[in-house]
C-alpha positions as CSV (number, residue, x, y, z in Angstrom):
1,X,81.7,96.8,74.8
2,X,81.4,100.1,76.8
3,X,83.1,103.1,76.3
4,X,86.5,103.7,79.1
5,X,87.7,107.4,79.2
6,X,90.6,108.9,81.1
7,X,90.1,112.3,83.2
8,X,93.9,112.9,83.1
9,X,96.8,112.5,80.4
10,X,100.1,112.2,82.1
11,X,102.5,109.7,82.3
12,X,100.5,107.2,84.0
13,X,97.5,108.0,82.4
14,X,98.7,107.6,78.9
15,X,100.6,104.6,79.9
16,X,96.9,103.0,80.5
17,X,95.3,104.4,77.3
18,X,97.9,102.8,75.4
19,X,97.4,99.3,77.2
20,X,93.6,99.4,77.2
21,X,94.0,100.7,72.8
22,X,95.8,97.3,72.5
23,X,92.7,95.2,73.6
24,X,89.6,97.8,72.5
25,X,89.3,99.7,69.5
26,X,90.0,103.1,69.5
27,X,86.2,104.6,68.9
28,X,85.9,103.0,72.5
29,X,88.3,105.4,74.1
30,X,88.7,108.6,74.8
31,X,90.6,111.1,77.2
32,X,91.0,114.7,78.4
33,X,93.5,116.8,80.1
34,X,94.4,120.2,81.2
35,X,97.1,120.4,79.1
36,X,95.9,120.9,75.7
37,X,98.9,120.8,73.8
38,X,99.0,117.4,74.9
39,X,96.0,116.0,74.1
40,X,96.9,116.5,70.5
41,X,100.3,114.8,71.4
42,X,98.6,111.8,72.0
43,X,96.2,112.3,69.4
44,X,98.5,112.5,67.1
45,X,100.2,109.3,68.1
46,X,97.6,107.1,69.1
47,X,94.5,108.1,66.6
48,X,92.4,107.9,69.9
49,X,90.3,111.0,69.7
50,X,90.3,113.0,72.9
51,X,87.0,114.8,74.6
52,X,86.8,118.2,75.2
53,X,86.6,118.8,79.1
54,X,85.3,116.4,82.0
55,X,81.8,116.9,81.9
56,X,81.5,115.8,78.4
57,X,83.8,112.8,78.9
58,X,81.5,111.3,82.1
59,X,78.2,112.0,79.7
60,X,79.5,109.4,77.2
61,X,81.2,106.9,78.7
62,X,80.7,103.7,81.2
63,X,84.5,103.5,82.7
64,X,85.4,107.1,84.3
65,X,89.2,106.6,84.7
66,X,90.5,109.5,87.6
67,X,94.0,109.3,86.3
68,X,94.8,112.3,88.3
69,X,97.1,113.5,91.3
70,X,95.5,113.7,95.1
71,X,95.7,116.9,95.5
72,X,93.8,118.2,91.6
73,X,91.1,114.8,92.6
74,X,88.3,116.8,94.4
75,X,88.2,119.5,91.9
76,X,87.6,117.1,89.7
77,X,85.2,115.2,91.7
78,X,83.2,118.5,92.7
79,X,82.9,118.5,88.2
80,X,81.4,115.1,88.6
81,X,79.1,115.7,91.5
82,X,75.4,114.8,89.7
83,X,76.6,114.3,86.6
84,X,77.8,110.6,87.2
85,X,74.9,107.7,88.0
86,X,74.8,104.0,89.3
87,X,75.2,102.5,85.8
88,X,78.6,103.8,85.5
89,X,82.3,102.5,87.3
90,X,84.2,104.9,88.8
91,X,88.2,103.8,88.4
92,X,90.9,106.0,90.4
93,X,94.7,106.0,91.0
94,X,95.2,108.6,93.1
95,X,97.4,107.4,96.4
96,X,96.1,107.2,99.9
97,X,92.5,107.8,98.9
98,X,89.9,105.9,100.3
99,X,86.9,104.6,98.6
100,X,84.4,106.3,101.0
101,X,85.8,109.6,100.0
102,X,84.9,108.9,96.4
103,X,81.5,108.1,97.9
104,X,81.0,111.3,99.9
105,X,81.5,113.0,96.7
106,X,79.3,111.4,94.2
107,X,77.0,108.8,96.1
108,X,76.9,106.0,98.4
109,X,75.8,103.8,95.4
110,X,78.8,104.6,92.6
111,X,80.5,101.9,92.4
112,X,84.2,102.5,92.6
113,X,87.3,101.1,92.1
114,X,90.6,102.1,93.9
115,X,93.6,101.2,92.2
116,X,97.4,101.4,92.3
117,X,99.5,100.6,89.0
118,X,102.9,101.8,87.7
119,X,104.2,103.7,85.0
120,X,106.1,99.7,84.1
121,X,102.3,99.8,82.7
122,X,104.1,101.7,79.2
123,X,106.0,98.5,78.3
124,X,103.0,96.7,78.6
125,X,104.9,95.5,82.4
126,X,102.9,96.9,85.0
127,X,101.7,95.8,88.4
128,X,98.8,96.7,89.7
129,X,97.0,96.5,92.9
130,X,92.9,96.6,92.8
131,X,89.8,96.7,95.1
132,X,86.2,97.2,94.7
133,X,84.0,98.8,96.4
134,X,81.1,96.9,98.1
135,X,78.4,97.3,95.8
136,X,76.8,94.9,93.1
137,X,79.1,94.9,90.6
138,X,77.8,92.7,87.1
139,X,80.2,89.9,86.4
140,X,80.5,92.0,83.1
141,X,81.7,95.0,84.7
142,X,84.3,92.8,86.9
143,X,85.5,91.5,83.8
144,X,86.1,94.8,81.7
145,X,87.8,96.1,84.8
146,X,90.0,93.2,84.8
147,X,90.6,93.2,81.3
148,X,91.7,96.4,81.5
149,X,94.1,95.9,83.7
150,X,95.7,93.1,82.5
151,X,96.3,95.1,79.4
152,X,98.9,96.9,80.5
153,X,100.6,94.3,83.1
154,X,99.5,92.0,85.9
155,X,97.2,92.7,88.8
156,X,96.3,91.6,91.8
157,X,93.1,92.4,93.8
158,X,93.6,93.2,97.8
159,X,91.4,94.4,100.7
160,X,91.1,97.8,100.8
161,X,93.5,97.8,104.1
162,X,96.5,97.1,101.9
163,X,96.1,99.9,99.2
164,X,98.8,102.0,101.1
165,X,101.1,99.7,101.5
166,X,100.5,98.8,97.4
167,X,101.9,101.6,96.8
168,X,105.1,101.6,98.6
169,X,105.7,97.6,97.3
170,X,105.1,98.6,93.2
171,X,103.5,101.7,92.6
172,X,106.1,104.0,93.5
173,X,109.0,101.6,93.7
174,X,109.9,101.5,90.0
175,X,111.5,104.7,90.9
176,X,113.9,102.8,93.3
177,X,114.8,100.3,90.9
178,X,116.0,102.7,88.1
179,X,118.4,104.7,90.8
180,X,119.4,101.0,91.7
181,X,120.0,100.9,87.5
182,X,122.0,103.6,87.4
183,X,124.1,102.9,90.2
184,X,124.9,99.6,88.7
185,X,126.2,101.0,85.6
186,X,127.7,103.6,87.4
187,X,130.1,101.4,89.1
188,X,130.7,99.5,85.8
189,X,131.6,102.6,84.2
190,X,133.9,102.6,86.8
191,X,135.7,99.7,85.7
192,X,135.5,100.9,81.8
193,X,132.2,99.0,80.4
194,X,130.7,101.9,77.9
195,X,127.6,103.4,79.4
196,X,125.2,102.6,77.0
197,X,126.9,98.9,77.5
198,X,126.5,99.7,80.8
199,X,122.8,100.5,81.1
200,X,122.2,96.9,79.2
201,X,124.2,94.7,81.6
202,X,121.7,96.3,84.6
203,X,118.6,96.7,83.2
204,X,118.8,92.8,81.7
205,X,120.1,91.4,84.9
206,X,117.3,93.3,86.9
207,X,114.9,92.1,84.5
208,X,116.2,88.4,84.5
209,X,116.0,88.5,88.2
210,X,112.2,89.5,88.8
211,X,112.0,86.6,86.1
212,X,113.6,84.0,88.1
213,X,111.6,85.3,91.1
214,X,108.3,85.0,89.5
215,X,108.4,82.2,86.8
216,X,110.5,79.7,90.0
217,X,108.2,80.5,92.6
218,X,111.7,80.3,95.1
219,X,112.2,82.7,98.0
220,X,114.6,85.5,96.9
221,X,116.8,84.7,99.9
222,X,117.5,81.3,98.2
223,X,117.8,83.0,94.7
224,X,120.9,85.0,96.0
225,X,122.4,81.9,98.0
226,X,122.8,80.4,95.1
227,X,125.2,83.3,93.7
228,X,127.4,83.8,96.9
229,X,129.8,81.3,96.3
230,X,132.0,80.7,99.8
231,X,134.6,82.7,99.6
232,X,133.7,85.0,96.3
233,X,132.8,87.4,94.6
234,X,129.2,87.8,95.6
235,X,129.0,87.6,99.0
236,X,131.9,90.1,99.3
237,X,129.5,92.3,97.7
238,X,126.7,91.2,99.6
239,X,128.8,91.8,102.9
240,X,129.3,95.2,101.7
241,X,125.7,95.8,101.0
242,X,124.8,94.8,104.6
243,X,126.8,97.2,106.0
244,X,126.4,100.1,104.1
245,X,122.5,99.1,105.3
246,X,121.3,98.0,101.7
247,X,118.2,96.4,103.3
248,X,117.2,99.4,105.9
249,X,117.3,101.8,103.2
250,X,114.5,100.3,101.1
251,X,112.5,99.5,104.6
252,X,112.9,103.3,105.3
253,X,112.0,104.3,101.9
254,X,108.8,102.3,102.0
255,X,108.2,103.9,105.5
256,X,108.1,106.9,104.0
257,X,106.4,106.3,100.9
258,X,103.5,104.8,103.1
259,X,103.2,107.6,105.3
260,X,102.8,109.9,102.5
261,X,100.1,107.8,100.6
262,X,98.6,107.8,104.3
263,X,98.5,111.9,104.1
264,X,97.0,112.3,101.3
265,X,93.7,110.8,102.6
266,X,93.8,112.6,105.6
């Protein structure tokens, strides 16, 4: 198997090094970051040893993961600029970025991979959102990407077209569902639940939802019809929910989310 290093540390990037050390051995990966004292964080608590600066990294392995933010991602790439070759897969997270641009940078015939995961990836939970580049990828190569994803969470792979709008359905959306968390146990604070009682009832029903959702296949509109009893609870909650404008307010923060990702490769 071919050695995978990470350009890039932080929460997302660890969150993949810790997925991809559950499927390869650790003498297969390495990483490096800016922040030194956290390199020998991670060294400490993975055994995974890290590589001293970019250059080296992209010498010595096949998988160049860019787990870094948009606006650091052409310094880096200006580092990379003839030092990576066709025999190599180029991996990047970075929001908004288009495969071309990747391309200007190193070569019209590195072969690249645009992605979009989420920091769920820690708990081994992620979703991801993939495309390749068109170039001749080996079936091999298609295969350690995918494994590598799937390591860390599901994935799906999409056109190119759709990358933005990946990120505003799950790459930065976790963010949405923990403040939707925390208002949950807020309220049930409210009524006297403990809060660290609190924090269970939420998380557990938020997880047993997306459960129902995925493992039944059933529209989620049916999922919460068959919770609104006439006349109860439920759908005086859900009646409140409409008009407070439950429903816009995601819509708008998925506007906005996309708009940004749309900036960044601008």
């Amino acid at each position: 198997m071919e050695k995978l290093g990470f350009i890039g540390a932080g929460n997302m990037g660890f969150a993949m090094l810790k997925g991809a050390s559950g499927v390869m051995e650790a003498g297969m990966l390495t990483y490096t970051d800016v922040n030194h004292a956290r390199l020998e964080e991670i060294q400490n608590e993975t055994g995974i040893l890290c590589t001293e600066d970019n250059i080296t990294l992209a010498k010595t392995v096949k998988y160049i993961v860019l787990a870094v933010k948009p606006q650091f991602l052409d310094g880096v790439l200006e580092e990379l600029k003839g030092v990576v070759n066709e025999s190599q897969v180029i991996i990047s997270i970075a929001p908004g970025i288009a495969i071309a641009h990747y391309k200007e940078y190193l070569g019209q015939n590195i072969k690249v991979v645009r992605a979009m995961p989420n920091t769920p990836a820690l708990v081994n939970e992620g979703m991801s959102g993939i495309c390749f580049s068109d170039d001749s990828f080996t079936e091999e190569e298609k295969e350690m990407v995918e494994r590598f994803f799937s390591s860390f969470g599901k994935f799906e792979v999409v056109n190119e077209a759709l990358m933005n709008a990946v990120v505003c359905a799950s790459g930065s959306s976790p963010a949405y569902v923990y403040m939707f968390i925390e208002a949950l146990a807020d309220s049930a604070v409210k009524y006297g639940i403990p809060r660290d009682k609190a924090y269970v009832f939420a998380a557990q029903t938020v997880l047993g939802s997306a459960k129902m959702v995925l493992e039944t296949k059933e529209h989620p509109g049916k999922l919460k019809d068959q919770v609104c009893s006439p006349g109860g609870t439920t759908i005086a909650a859900v009646s409140a929910l409409e008009d407070a404008g439950f429903r816009s307010a995601i819509i708008k923060a998925a506007d906005a989310c996309f708009e940004k990702s749309v900036s960044f490769g601008k």
